[in-house]
MIDREN-731030 format. One line per field, with one value per residue: residue number from 0; y, z, x negated of N, C-alpha, C, CB in turn. Coordinates in pm, 1 decimal, always signed. Glycine has a CB too. Example, Ala and Ser with C-alpha at 12.3 -4.5 7.8 and 13.67 -1.06 7.14 Angstrom:
pos = 0, 1
n_Y = -569.0, -225.0
n_Z = +780.0, +708.0
n_X = -1319.0, -1285.0
ca_Y = -450.0, -106.0
ca_Z = +780.0, +714.0
ca_X = -1230.0, -1367.0
c_Y = -330.0, +3.0
c_Z = +780.0, +787.0
c_X = -1320.0, -1290.0
cb_Y = -447.3, -59.8
cb_Z = +904.6, +572.5
cb_X = -1130.8, -1408.4
***
This chain:
pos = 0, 1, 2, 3, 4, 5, 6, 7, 8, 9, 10, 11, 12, 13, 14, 15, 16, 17, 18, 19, 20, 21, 22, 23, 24, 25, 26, 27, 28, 29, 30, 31, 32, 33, 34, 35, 36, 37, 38, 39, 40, 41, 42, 43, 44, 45, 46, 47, 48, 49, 50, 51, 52, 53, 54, 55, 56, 57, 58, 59, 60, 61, 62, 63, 64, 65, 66, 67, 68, 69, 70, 71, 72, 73, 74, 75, 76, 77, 78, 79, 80, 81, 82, 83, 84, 85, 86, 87, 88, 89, 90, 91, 92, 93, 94, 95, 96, 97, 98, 99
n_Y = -117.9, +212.3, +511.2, +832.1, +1234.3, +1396.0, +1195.2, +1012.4, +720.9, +384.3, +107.0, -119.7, -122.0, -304.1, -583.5, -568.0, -467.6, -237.2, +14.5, +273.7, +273.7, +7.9, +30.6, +173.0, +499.7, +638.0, +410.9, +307.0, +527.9, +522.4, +257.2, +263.1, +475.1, +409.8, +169.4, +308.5, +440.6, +176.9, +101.8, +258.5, +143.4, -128.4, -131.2, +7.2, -268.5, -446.7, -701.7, -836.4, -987.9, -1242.7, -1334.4, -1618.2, -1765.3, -1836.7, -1758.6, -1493.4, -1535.9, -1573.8, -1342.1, -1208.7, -1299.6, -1201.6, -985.4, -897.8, -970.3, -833.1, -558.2, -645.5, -643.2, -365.2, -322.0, -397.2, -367.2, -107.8, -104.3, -4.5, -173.4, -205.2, -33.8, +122.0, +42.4, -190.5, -286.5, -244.0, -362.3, -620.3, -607.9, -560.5, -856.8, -1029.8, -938.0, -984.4, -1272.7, -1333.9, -1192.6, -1450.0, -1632.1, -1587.4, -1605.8, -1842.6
n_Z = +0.0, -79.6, +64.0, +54.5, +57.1, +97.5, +232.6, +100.8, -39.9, -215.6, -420.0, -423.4, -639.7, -715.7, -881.6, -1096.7, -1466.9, -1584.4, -1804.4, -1867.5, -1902.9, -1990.7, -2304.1, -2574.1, -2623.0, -2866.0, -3079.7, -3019.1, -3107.8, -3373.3, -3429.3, -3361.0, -3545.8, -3804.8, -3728.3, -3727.8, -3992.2, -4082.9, -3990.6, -4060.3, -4305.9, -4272.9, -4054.8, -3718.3, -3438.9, -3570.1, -3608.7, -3391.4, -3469.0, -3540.9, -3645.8, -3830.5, -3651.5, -3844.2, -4117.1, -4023.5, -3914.1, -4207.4, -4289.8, -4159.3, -4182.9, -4506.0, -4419.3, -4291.8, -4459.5, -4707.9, -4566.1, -4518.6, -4777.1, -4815.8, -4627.2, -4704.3, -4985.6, -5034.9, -5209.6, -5201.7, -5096.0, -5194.3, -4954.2, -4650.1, -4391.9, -4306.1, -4077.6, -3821.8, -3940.9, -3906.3, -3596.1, -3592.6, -3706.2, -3521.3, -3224.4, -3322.6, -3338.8, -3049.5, -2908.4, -2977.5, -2928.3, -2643.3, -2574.7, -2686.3
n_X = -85.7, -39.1, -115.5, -27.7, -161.9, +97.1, +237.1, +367.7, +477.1, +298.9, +331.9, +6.0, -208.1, -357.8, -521.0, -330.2, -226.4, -413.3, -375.8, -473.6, -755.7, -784.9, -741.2, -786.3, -673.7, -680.7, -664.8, -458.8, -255.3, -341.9, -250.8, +2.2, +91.9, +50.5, +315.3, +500.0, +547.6, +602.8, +837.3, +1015.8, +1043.5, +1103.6, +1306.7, +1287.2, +1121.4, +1182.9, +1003.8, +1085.1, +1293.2, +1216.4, +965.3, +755.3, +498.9, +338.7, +379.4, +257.6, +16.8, -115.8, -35.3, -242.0, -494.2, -543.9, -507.5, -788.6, -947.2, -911.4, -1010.9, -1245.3, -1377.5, -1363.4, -1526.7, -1767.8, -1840.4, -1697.6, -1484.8, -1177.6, -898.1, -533.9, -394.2, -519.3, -506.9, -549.6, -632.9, -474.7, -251.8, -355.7, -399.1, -121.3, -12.6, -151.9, -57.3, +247.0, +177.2, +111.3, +301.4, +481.9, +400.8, +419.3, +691.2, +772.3
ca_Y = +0.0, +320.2, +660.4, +1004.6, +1354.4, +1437.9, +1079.7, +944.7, +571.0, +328.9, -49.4, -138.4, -104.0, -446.7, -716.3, -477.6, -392.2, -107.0, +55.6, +419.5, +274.2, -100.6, +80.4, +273.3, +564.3, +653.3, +303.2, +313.2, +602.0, +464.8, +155.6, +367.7, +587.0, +261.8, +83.7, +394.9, +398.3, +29.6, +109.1, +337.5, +55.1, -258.4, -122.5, -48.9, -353.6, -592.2, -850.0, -880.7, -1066.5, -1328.6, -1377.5, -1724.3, -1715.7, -1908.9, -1663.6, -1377.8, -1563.1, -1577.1, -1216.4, -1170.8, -1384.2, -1165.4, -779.7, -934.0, -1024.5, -718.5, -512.1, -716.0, -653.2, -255.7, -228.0, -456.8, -297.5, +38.8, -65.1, +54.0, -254.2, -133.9, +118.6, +205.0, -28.2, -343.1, -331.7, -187.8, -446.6, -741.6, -583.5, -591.4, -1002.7, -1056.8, -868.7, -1089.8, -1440.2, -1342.7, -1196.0, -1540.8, -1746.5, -1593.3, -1614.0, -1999.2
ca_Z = +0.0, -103.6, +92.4, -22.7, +136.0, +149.5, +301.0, -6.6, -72.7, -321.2, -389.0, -484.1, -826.0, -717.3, -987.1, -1214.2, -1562.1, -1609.1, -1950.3, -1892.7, -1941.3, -2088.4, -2415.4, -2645.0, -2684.0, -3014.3, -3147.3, -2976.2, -3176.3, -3476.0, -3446.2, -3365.1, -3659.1, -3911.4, -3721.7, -3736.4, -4109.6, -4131.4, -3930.4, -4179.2, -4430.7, -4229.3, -3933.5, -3586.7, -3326.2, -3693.0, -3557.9, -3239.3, -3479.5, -3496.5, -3772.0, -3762.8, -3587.9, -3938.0, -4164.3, -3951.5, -3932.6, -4334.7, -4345.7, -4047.0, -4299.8, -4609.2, -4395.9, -4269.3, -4567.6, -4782.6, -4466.4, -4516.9, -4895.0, -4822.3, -4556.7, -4790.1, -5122.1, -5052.7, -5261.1, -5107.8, -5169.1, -5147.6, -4820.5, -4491.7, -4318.0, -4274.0, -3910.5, -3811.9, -4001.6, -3825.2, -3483.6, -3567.9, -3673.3, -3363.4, -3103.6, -3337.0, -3290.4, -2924.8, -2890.2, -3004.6, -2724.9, -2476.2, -2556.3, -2668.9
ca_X = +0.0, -133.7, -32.2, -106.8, -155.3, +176.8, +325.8, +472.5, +375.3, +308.1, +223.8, -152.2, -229.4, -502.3, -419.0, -199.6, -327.5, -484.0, -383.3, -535.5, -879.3, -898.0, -678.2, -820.4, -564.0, -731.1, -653.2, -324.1, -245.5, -352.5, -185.4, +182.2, +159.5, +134.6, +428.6, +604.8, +533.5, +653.5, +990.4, +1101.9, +1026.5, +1151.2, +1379.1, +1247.4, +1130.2, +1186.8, +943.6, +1165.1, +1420.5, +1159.3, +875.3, +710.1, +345.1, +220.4, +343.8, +153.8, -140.8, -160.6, -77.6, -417.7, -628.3, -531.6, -614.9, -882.9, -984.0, -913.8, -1098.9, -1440.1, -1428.7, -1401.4, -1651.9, -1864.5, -1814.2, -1668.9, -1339.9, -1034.1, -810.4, -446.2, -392.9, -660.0, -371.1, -599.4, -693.9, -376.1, -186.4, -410.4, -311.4, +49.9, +21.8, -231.5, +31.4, +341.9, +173.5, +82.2, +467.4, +562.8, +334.3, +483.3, +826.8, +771.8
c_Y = +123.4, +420.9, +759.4, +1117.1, +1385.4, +1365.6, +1019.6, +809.7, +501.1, +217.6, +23.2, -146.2, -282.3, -571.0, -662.1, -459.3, -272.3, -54.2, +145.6, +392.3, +126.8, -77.9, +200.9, +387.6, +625.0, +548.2, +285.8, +380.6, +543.7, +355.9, +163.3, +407.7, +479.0, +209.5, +179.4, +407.8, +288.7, +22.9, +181.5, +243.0, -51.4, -231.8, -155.5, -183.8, -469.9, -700.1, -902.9, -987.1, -1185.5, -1331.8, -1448.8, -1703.6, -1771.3, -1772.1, -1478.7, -1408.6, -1575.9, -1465.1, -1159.3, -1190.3, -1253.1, -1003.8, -792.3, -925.4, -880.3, -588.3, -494.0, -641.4, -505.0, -196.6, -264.8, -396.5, -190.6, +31.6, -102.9, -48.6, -195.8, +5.7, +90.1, +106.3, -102.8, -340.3, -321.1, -330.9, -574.7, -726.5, -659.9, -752.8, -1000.7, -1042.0, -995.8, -1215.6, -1430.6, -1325.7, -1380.5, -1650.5, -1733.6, -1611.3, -1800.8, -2079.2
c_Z = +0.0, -32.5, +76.8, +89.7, +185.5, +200.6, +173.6, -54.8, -183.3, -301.8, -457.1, -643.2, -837.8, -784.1, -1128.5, -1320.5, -1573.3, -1762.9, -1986.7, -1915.8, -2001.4, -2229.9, -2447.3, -2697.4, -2826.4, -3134.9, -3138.8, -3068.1, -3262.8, -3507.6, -3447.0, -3465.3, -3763.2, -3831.6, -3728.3, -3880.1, -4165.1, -4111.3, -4013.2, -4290.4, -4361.9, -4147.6, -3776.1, -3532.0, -3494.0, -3613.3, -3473.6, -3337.8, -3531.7, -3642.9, -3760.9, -3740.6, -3735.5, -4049.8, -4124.0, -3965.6, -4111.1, -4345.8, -4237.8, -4127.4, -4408.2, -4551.4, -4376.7, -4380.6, -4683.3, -4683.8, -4454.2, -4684.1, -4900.3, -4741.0, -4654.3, -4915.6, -5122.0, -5173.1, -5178.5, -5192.5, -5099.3, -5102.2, -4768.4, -4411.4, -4217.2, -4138.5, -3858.8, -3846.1, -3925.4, -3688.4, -3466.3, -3586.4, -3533.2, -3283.3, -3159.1, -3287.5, -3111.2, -2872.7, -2865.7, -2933.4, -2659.8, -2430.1, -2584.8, -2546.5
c_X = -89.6, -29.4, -89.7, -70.4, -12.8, +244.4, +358.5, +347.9, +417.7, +264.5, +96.9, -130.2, -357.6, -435.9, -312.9, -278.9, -339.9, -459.2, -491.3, -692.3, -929.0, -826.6, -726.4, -658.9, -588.7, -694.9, -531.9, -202.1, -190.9, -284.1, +21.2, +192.0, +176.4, +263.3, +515.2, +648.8, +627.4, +776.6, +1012.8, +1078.0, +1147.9, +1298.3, +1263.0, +1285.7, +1180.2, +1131.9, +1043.1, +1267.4, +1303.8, +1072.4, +765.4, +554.2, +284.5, +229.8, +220.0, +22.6, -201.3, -161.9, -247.4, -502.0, -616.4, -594.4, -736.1, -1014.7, -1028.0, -997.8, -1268.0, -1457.6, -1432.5, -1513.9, -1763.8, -1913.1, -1803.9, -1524.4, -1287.3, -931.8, -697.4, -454.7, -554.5, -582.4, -451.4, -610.7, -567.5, -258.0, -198.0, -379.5, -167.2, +44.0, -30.5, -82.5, +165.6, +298.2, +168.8, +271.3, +545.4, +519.2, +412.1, +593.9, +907.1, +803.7
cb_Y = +0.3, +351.6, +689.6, +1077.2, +1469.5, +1497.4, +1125.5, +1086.6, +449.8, +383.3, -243.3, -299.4, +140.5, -517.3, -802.2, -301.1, -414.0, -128.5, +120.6, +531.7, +322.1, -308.4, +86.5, +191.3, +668.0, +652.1, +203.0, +382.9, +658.6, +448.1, +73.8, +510.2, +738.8, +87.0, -9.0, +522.6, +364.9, -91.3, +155.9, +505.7, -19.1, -332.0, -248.2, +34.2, -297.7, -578.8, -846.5, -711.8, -1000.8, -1446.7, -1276.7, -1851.4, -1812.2, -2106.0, -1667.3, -1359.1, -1728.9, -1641.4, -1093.9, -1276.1, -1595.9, -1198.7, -660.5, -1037.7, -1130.3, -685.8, -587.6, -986.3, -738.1, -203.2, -271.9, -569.6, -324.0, +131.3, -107.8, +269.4, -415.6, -194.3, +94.3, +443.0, -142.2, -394.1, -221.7, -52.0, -450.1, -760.6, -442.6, -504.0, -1124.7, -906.0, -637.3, -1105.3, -1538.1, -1210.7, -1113.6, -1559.7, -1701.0, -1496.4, -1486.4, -2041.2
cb_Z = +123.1, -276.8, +215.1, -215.8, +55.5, +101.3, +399.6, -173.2, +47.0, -411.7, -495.9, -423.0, -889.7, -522.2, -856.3, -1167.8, -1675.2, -1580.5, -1991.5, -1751.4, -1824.2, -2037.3, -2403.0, -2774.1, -2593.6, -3005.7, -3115.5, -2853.6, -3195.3, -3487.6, -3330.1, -3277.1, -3720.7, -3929.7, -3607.8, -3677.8, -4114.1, -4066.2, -3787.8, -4223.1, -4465.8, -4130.0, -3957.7, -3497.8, -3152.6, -3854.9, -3470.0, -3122.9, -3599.1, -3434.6, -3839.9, -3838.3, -3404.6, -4021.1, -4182.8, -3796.1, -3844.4, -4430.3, -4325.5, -3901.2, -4404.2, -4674.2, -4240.0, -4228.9, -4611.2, -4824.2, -4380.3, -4517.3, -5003.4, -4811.3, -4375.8, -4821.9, -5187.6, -5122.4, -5379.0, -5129.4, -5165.3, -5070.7, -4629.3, -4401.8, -4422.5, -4340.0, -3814.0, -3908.8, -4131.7, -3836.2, -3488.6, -3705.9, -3774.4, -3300.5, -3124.9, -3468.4, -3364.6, -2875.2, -3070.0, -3133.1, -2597.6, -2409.2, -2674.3, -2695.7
cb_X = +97.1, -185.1, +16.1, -7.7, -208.2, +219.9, +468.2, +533.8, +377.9, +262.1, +280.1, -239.2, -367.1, -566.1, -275.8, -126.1, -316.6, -646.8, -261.4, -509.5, -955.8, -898.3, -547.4, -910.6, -520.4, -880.8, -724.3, -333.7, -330.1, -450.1, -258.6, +219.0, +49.4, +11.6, +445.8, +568.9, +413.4, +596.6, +1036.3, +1047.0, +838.4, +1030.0, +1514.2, +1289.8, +1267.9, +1073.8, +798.4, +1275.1, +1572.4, +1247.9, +828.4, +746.9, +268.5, +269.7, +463.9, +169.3, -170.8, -102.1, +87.7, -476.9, -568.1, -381.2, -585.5, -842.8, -853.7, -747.1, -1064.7, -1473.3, -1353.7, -1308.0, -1701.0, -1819.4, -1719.9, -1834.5, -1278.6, -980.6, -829.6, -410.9, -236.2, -652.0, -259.8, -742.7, -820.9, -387.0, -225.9, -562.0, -286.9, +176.7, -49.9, -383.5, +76.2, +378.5, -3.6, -51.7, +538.6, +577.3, +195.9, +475.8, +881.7, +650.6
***
């Protein structure tokens, strides 16, 4: 239990995650303004109606993929998306662990 100057208390934060420093808010960002992007394409929270962990993992392989061949090369396949894109599967297949 934590108490502060003026009396007012709180639980422990010991065991809790920590956002404000193991999240990059720069990446955070970055990773909002594409899904914001994508919701005006798809419909907000889309994934939530369920999209199977295999398909995701083929689209991971393919940014991944197109990612290596621009840092490698310097061509810009498609968008700038790729990392962004690999997030959003990553975060879907993990979504779909936990709710398994």
């Amino acid at each position: 239990m934590r108490t502060f100057d003026t009396g007012a208390k709180r639980d422990s934060n010991e065991g809790k995650e920590n956002y404000s420093v193991n999240v990059s808010a720069l990446a955070l960002r970055r990773y909002a303004r594409y899904m914001t992007g994508k919701a005006n394409l798809y419909g907000e929270g889309n994934y939530l109606k369920g999209i199977p962990s295999k398909e995701c993992l083929e689209s991971l392989l393919r940014h991944i993929n197109k990612y290596l061949i621009e840092k490698q090369t310097g061509i810009v396949v498609e968008d700038s998306g790729h990392l962004s894109a690999c997030i959003f599967n990553i975060f879907c297949i993990m979504h779909n662990d936990e709710i398994d």
